[in-house]
DODONU-274113 format. One record per residue (C-alpha): x, y, z; residue in one letter. Coordinates in Angstrom, 1 decimal, always signed. Example, Ala and Ser with C-alpha at 12.3 -4.5 7.8 and 13.67 -1.06 7.14 Angstrom:
2
+--------+--------+--------+----+
:      x :      y :      z : aa :
+--------+--------+--------+----+
:  +12.3 :   -4.5 :   +7.8 :  A :
:  +13.7 :   -1.1 :   +7.1 :  S :
+--------+--------+--------+----+
//
This chain:
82
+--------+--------+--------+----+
:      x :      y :      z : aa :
+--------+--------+--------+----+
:  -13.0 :  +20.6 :   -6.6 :  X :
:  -10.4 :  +19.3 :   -4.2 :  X :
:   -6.4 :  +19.5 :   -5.7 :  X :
:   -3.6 :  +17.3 :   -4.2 :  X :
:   -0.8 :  +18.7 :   -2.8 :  X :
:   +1.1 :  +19.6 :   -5.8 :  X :
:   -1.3 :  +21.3 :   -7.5 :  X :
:   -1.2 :  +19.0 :  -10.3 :  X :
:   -4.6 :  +17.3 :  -11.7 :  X :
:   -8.0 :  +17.7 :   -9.5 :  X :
:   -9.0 :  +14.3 :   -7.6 :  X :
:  -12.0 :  +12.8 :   -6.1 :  X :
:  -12.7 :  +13.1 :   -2.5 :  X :
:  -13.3 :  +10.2 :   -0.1 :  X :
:  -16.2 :  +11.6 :   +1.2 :  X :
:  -17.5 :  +12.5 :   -2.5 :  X :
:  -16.6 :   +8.4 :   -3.0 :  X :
:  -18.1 :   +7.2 :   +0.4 :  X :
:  -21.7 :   +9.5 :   -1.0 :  X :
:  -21.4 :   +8.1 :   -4.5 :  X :
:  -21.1 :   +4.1 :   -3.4 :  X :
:  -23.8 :   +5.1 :   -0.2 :  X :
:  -26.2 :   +6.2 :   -3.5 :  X :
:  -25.5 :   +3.9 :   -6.3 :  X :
:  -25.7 :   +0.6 :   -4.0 :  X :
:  -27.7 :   +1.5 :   -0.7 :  X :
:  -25.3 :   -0.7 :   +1.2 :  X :
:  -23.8 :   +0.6 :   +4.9 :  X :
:  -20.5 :   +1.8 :   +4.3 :  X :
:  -18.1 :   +0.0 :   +6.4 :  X :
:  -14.7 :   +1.9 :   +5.5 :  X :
:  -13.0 :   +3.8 :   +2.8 :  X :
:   -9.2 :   +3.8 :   +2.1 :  X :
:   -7.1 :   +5.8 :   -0.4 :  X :
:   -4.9 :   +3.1 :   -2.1 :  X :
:   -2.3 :   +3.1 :   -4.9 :  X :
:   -3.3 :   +1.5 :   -8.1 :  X :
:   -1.5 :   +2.1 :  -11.4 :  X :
:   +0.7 :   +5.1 :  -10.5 :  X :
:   -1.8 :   +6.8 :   -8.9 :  X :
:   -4.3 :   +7.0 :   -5.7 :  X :
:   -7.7 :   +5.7 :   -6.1 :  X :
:  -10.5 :   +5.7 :   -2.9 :  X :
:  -11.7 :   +2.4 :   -2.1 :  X :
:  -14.8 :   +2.0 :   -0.1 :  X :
:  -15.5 :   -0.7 :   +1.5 :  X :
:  -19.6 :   -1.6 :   +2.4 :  X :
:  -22.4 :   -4.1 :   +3.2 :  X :
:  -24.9 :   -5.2 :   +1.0 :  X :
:  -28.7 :   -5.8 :   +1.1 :  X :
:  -27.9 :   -9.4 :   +1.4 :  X :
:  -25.1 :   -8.9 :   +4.2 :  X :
:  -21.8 :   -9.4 :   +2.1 :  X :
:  -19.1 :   -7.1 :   +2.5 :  X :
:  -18.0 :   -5.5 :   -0.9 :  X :
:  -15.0 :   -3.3 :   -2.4 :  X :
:  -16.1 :   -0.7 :   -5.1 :  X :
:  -13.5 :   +1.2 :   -6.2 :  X :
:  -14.1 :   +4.9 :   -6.9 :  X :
:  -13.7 :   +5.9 :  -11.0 :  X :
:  -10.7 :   +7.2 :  -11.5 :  X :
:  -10.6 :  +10.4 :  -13.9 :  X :
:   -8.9 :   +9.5 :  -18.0 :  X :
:   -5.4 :  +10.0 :  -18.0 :  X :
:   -4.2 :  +13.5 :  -19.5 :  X :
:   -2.2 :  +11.8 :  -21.7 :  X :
:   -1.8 :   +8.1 :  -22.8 :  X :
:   +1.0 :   +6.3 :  -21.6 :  X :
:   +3.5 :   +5.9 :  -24.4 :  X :
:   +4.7 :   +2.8 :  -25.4 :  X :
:   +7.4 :   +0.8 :  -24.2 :  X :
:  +10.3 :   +0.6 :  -26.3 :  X :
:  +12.3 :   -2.5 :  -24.5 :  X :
:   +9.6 :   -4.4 :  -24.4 :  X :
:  +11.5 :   -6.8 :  -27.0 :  X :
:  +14.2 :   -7.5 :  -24.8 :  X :
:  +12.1 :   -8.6 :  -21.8 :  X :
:  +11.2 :  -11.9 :  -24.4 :  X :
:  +13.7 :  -13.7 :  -25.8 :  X :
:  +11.9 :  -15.1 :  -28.5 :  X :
:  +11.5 :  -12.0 :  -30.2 :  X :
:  +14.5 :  -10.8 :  -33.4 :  X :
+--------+--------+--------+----+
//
């Protein structure tokens, strides 16, 4: 199990990613990429298909710890709210 740099919550490889898309679609991997997406890093991996189109599959990301709390000023960001 691989941990980023601070030591907080465990995260998926790219390599572990580039295996799991290799498996699942039997495409050619063409690239993979760590990206941000919603706060946190996700891989990307980019491959080929059986019919020659080039696809994105984004790695699973792991459930959140916690769930985000709720926003409490979300009333002021519409005005049509009391």
């Amino acid at each position: 199990m691989v941990r980023s740099a601070r030591g907080a919550a465990p995260e998926r490889s790219l390599s572990d990613a580039v295996r799991r898309v290799q498996r699942t679609t039997g495409g050619h991997i063409l690239g993979a990429e760590r990206v941000p997406y919603d706060g946190r890093d996700i891989n990307r991996v980019k491959y080929m298909d059986d019919r020659g189109r080039v696809r994105y599959m984004d790695d699973p990301a792991p459930a959140r710890s916690q769930p985000r709390a709720p926003r409490s000023d979300m009333s002021s960001l519409r005005g049509d709210n009391p």
